[in-house]
ChimeraX commands (.cxc) that place a marker at each C-alpha (Angstrom):
marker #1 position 11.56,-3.91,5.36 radius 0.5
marker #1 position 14.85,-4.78,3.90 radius 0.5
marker #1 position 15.42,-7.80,5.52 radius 0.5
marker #1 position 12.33,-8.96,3.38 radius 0.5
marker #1 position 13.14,-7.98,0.52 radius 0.5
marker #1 position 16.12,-9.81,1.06 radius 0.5
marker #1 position 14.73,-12.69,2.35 radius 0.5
marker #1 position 12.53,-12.44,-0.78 radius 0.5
marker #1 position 15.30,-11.95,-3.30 radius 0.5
marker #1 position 17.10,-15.16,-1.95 radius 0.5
marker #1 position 13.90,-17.50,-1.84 radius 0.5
marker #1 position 13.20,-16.51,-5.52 radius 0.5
marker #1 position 17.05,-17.21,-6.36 radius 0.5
marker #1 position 16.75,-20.62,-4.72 radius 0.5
marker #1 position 13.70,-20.79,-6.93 radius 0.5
marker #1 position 14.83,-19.87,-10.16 radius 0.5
marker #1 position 17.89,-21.93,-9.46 radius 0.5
marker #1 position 15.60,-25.70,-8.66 radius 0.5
marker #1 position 13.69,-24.89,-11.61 radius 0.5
marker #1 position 16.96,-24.74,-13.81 radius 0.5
marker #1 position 18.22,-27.96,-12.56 radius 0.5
marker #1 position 14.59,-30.26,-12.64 radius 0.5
marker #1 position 13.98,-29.99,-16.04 radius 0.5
marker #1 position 13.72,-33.68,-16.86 radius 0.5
marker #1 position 10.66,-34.75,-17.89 radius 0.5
marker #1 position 7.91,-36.71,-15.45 radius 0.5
marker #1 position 4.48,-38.81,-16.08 radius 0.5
marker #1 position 1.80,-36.98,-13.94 radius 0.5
marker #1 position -1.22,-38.76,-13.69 radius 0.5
marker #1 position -4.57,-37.95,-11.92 radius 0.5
marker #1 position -5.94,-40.63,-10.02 radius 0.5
marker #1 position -9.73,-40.47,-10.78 radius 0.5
marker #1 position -8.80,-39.63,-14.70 radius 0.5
marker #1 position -6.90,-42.23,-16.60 radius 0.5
marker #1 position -5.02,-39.20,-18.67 radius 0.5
marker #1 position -1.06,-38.77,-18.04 radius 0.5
marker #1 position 0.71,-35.66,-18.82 radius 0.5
marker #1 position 4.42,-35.43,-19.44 radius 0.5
marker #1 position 5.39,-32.42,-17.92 radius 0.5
marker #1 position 9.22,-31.13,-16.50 radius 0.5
marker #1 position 9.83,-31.90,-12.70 radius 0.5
marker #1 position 9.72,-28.38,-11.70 radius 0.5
marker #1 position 6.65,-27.64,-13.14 radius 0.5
marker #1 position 4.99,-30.11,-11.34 radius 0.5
marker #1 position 6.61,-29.60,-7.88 radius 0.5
marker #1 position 5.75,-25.77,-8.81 radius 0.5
marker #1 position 2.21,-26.90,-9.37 radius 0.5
marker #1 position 1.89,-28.79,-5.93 radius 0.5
marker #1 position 3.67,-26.04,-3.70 radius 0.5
marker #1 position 1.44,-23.72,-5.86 radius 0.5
marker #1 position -1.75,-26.08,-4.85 radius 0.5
marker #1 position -0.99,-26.02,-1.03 radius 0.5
marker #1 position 0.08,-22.50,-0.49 radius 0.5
marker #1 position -3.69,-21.79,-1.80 radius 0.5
marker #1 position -5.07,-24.46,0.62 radius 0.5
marker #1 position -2.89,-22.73,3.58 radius 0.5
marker #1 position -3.92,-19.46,2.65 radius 0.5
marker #1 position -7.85,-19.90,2.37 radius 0.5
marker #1 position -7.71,-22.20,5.99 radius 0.5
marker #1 position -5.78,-19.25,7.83 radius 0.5
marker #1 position -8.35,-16.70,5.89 radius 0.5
marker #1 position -11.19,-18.87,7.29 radius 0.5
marker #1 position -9.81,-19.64,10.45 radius 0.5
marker #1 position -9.64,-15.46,11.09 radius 0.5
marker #1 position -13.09,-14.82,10.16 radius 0.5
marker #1 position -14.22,-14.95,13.38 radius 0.5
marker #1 position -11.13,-12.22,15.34 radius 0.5
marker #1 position -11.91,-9.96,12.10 radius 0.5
marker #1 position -15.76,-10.04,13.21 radius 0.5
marker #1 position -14.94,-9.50,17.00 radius 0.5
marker #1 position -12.36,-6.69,15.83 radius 0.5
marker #1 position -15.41,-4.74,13.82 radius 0.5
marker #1 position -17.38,-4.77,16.95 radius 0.5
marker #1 position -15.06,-3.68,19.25 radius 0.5
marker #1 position -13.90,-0.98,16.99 radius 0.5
marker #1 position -17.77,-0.03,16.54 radius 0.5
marker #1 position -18.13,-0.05,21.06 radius 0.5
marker #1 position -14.71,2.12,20.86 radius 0.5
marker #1 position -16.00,4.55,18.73 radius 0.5
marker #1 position -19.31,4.60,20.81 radius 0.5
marker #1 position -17.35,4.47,24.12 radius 0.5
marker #1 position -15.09,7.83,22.85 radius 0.5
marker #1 position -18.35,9.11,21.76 radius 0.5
marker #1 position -19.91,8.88,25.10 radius 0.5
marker #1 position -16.69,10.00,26.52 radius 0.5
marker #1 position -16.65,13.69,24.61 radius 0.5
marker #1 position -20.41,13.64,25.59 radius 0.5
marker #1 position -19.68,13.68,29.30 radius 0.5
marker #1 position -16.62,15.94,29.34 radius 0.5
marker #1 position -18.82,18.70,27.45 radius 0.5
marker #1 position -21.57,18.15,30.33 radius 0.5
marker #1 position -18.82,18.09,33.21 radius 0.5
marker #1 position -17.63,21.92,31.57 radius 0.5
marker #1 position -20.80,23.15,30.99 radius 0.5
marker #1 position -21.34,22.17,34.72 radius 0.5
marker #1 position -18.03,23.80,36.05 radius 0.5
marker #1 position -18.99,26.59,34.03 radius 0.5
marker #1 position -22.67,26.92,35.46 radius 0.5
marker #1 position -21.53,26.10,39.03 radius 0.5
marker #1 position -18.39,28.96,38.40 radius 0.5
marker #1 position -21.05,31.23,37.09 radius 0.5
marker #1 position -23.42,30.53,39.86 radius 0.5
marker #1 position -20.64,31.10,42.74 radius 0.5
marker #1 position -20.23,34.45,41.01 radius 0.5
marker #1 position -23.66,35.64,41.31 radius 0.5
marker #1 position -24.47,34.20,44.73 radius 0.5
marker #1 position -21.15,35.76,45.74 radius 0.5
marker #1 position -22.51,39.16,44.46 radius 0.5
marker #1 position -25.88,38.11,46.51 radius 0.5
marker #1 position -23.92,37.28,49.55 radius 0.5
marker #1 position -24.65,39.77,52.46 radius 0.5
marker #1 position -21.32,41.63,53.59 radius 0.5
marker #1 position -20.35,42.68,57.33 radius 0.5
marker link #1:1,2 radius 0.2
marker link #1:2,3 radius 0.2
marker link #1:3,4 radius 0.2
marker link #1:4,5 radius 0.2
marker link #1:5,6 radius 0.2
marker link #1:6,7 radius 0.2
marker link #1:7,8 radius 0.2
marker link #1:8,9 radius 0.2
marker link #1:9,10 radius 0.2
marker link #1:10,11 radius 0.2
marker link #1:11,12 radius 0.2
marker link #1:12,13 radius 0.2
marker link #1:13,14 radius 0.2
marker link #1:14,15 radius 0.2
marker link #1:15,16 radius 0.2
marker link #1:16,17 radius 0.2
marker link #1:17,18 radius 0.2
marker link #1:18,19 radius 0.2
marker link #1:19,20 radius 0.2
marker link #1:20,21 radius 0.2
marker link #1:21,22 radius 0.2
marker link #1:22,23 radius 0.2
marker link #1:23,24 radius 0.2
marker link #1:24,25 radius 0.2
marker link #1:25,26 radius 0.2
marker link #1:26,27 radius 0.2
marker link #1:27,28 radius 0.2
marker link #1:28,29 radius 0.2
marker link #1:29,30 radius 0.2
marker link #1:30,31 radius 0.2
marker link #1:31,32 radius 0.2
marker link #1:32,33 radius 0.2
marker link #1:33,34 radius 0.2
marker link #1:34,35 radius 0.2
marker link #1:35,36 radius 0.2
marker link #1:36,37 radius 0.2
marker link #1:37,38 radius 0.2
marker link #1:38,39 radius 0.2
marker link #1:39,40 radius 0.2
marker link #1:40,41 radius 0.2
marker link #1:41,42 radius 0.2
marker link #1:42,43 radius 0.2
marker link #1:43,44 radius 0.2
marker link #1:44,45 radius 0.2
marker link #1:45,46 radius 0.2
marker link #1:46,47 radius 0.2
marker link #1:47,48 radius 0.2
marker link #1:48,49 radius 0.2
marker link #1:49,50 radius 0.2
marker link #1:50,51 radius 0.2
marker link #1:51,52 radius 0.2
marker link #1:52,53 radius 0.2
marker link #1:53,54 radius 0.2
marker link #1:54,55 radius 0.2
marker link #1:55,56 radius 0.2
marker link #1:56,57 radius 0.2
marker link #1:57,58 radius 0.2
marker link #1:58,59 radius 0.2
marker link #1:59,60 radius 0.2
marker link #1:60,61 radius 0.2
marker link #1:61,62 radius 0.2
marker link #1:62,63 radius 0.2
marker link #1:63,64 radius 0.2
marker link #1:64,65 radius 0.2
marker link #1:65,66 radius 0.2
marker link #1:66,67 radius 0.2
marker link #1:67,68 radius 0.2
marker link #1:68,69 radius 0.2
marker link #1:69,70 radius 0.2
marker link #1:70,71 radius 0.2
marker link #1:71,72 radius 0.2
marker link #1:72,73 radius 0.2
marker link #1:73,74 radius 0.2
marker link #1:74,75 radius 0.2
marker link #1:75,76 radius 0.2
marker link #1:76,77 radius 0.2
marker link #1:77,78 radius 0.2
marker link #1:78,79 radius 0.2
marker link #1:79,80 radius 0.2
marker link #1:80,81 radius 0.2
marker link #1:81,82 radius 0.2
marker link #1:82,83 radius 0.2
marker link #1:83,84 radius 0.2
marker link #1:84,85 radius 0.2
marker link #1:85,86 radius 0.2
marker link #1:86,87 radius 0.2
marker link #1:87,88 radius 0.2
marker link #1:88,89 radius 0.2
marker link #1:89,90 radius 0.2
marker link #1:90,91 radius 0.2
marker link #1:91,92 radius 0.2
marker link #1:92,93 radius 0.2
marker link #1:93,94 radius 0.2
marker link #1:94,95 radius 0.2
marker link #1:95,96 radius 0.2
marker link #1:96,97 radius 0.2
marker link #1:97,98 radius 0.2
marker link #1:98,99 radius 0.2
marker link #1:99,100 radius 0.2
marker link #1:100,101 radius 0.2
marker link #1:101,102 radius 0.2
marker link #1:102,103 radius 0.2
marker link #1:103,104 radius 0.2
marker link #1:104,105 radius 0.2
marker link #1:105,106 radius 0.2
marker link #1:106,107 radius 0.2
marker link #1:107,108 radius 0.2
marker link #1:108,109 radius 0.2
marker link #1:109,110 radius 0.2
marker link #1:110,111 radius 0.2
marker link #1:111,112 radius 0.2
marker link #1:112,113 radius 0.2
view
């Protein structure tokens, strides 16, 4: 966990540090729009990074619908499966416990020579 925090602390450094030095001012235009902003350089390479990271983020969200679906149901046959599984080991005792009861009295039954 350190190592990220780390990794973390130096990233925003390198941040902080490209903002400080792109502060010159730059015509952004949009290319449908015929409107031009003048904002600083880091804003706008900010603004892009910003725009993409989104992108990246909702794709992989999308793109792991599916294995967070298939997880659900298998967690959902687990929990039936371990169900099942406590069902049968209470049958298999009460079985050893009628067939050790059983063995008892037929025992008791049992003719002696």
């Amino acid at each position: 966990m350190r190592l990220v925090w780390m990794v973390t602390f130096v990233f925003a450094v390198l941040v902080v540090l490209f903002v400080v030095a792109n502060v010159a001012p730059v015509s952004v235009g949009m290319w449908p729009f015929d409107t031009r902003i003048e904002v600083p350089l880091a804003v706008a390479a900010l603004a892009v990074a910003a725009v993409f990271y989104l992108l990246g983020t909702t794709v992989t969200w999308a793109s792991a619908v599916s294995a967070r679906r298939r997880a659900r149901k298998l967690a959902s046959s687990v929990e039936a499966l371990q169900a099942e599984i406590a069902s049968l080991k209470d049958k298999l005792r009460q079985s050893e416990a009628a067939r050790a009861e059983g063995s008892v009295s037929s025992a008791a039954l049992a003719p002696t020579r």
